[in-house]
C-alpha positions as CSV (number, residue, x, y, z in Angstrom):
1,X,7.2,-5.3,13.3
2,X,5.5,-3.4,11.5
3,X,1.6,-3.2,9.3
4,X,2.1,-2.5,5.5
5,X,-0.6,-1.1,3.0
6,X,0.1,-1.2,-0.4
7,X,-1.6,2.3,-1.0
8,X,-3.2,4.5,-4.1
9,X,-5.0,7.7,-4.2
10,X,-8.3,5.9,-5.1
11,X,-11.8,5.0,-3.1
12,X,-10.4,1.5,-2.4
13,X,-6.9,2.7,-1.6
14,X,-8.2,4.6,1.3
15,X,-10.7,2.0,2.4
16,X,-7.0,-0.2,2.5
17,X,-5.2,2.7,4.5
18,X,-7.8,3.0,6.9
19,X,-8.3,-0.8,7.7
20,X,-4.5,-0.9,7.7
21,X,-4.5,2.0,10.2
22,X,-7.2,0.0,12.2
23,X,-4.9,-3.3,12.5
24,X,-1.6,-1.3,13.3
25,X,-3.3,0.9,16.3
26,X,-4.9,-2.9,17.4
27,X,-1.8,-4.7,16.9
28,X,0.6,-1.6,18.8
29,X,2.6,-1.1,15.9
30,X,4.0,1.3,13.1
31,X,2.3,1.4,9.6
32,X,4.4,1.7,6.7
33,X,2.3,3.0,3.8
34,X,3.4,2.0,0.4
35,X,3.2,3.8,-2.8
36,X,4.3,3.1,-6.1
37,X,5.0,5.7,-8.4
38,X,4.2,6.6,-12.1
39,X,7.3,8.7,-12.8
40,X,10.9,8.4,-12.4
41,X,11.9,11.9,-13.0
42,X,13.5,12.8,-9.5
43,X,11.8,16.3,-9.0
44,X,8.4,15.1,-9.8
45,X,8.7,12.3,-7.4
46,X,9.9,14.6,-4.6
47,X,6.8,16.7,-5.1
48,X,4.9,13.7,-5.1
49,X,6.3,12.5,-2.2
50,X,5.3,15.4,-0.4
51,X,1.7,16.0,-1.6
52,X,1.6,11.8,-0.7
53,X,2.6,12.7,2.7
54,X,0.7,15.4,3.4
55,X,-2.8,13.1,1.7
56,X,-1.5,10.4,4.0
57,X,-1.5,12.5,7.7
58,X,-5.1,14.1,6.7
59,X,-6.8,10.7,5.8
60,X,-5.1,9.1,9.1
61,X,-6.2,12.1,10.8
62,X,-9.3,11.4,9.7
63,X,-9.5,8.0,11.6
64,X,-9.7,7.3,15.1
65,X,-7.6,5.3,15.9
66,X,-5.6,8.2,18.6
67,X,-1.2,8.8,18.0
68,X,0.0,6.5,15.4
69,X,3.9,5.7,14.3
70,X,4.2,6.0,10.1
71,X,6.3,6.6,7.0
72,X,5.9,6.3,3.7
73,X,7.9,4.2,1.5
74,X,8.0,5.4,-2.2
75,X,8.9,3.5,-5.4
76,X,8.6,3.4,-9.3
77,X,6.6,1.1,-10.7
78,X,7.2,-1.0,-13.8
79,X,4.9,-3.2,-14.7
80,X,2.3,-6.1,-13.2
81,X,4.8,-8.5,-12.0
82,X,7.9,-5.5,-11.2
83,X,5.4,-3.4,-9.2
84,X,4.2,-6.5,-6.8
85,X,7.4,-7.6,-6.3
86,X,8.4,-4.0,-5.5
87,X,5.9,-3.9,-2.9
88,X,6.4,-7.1,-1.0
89,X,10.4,-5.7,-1.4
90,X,9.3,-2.8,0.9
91,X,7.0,-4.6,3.1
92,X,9.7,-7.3,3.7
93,X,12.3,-4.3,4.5
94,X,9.8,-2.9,6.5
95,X,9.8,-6.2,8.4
96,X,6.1,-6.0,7.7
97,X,4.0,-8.9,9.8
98,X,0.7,-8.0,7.6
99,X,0.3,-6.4,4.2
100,X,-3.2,-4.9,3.7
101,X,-4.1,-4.2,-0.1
102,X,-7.4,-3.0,-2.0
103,X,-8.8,-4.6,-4.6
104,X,-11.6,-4.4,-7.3
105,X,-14.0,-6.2,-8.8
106,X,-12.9,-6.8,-12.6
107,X,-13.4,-9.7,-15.0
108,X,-11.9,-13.0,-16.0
109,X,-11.6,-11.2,-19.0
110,X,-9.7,-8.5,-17.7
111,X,-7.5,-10.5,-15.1
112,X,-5.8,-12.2,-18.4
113,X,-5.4,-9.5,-20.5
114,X,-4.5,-6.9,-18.0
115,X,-2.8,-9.1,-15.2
116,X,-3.5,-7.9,-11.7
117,X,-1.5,-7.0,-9.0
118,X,-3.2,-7.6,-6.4
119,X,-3.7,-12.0,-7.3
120,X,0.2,-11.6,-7.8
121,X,0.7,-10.1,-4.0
122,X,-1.4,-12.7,-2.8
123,X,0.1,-15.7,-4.1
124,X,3.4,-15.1,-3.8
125,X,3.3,-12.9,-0.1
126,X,5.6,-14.9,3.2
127,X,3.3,-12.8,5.0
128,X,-0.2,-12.6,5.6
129,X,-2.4,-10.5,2.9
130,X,-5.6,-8.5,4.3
131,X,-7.8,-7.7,0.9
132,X,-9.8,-4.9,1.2
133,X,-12.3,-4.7,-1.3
């Protein structure tokens, strides 16, 4: 089993990685951290892999929570609907037992016109859904 965070290099995406890395050290378990990407270009994803990686061990360095098992799971992304279903693809082949995801505050307004990702993860998760706001 493992604890999934549906990560992003934002405020809220590292509030989400750290309470992520808070459940997986309580719970005894790996963290998979998952990322979805704006490119698909092969060579730009690799460097981004590796900068995500490297952001990734310095923010969980950052928080005590003492040796922690991770990896990162990288995807492109494609949309509201493709990029929730990407990531509840990844958490469920991470065999994922919690998925921890940030959220922020926007409008009704903005909810219907822009969709959200995070009210899509939510409703259609198997698993349990920590929102981090």
């Amino acid at each position: 089993m493992t604890v999934a965070v549906a990560h992003q290099p934002t405020a809220t995406g590292r509030l989400a990685l750290r309470e992520a890395a808070q459940q997986a050290a309580y719970r005894n378990t790996r963290l998979t951290v998952i990322h979805i990407a704006d490119t698909v270009d092969l060579d730009l994803a690799e460097a981004h892999n590796a900068k995500l990686r490297d952001d990734v061990a310095t923010a969980l360095a950052e928080i005590s929570v003492g040796e922690l098992d991770w990896d990162l799971a990288l995807a492109p992304g494609d949309g509201v609907e493709n990029t929730a279903a990407t990531i509840l693809e990844l958490a469920e082949n991470a065999d994922a037992e919690l998925l921890v995801i940030g959220a922020r505050r926007r409008s009704p307004v903005g909810k219907a016109f822009l969709g959200s990702v995070t009210q899509t993860l939510i409703l259609d998760a198997d698993i349990p859904v920590l929102v981090v706001k």
